[in-house]
C-alpha positions in Angstrom: -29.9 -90.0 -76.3 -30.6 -92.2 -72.7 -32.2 -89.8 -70.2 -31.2 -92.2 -67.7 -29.2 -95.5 -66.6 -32.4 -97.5 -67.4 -32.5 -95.9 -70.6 -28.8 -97.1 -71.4 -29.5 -101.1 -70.1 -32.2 -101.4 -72.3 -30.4 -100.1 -75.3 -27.2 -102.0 -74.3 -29.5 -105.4 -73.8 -30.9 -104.9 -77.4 -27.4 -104.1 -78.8 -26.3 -107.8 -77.2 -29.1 -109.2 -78.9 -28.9 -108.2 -82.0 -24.4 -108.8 -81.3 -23.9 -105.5 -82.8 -20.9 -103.2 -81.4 -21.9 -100.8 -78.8 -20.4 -97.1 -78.6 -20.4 -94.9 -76.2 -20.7 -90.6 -76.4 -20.9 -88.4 -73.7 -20.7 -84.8 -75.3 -18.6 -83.0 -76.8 -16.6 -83.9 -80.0 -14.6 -87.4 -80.7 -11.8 -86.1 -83.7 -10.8 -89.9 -83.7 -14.7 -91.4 -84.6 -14.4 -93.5 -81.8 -18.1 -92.9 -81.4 -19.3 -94.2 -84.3 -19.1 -96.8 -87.1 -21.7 -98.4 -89.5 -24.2 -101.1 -87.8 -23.2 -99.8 -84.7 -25.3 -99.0 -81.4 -24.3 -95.1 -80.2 -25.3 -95.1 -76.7 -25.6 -91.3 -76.1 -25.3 -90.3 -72.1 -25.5 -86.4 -72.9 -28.8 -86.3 -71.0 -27.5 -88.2 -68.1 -27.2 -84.9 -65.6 -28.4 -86.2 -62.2 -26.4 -85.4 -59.1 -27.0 -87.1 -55.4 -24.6 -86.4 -52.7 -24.8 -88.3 -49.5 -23.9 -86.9 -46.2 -22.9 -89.6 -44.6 -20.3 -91.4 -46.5 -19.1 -88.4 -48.2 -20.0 -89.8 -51.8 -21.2 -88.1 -55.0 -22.9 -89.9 -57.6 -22.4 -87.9 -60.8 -24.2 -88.2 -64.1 -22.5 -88.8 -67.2 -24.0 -85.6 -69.3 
């Protein structure tokens, strides 16, 4: 479970490594399994939850979780 975009690079980075499938969950429940599979890397962005909202251009940057 990534607390943060740094988090998910480095887990992404060893998943290339290693050339094992990456998946990705963010909450909630997947009824298709999309999210998982043997030898395979679950990145989990529930913890993702950080907000930043700039007044000038208007733009929200939203966490995943």
């Amino acid at each position: 479970m990534c607390q943060n975009t740094e988090e998910v690079k480095q887990v992404y980075m060893k998943a290339i490594k290693f050339k094992l499938p990456v998946r990705v969950r963010a909450g909630g429940h997947d009824h298709a399994g999309e999210c998982s599979g043997d030898n395979t890397i679950l990145i989990d962005v529930t913890g993702i939850k950080d907000f930043d909202y700039d007044d000038i251009t208007k733009v929200a940057n939203i966490g995943a979780g």
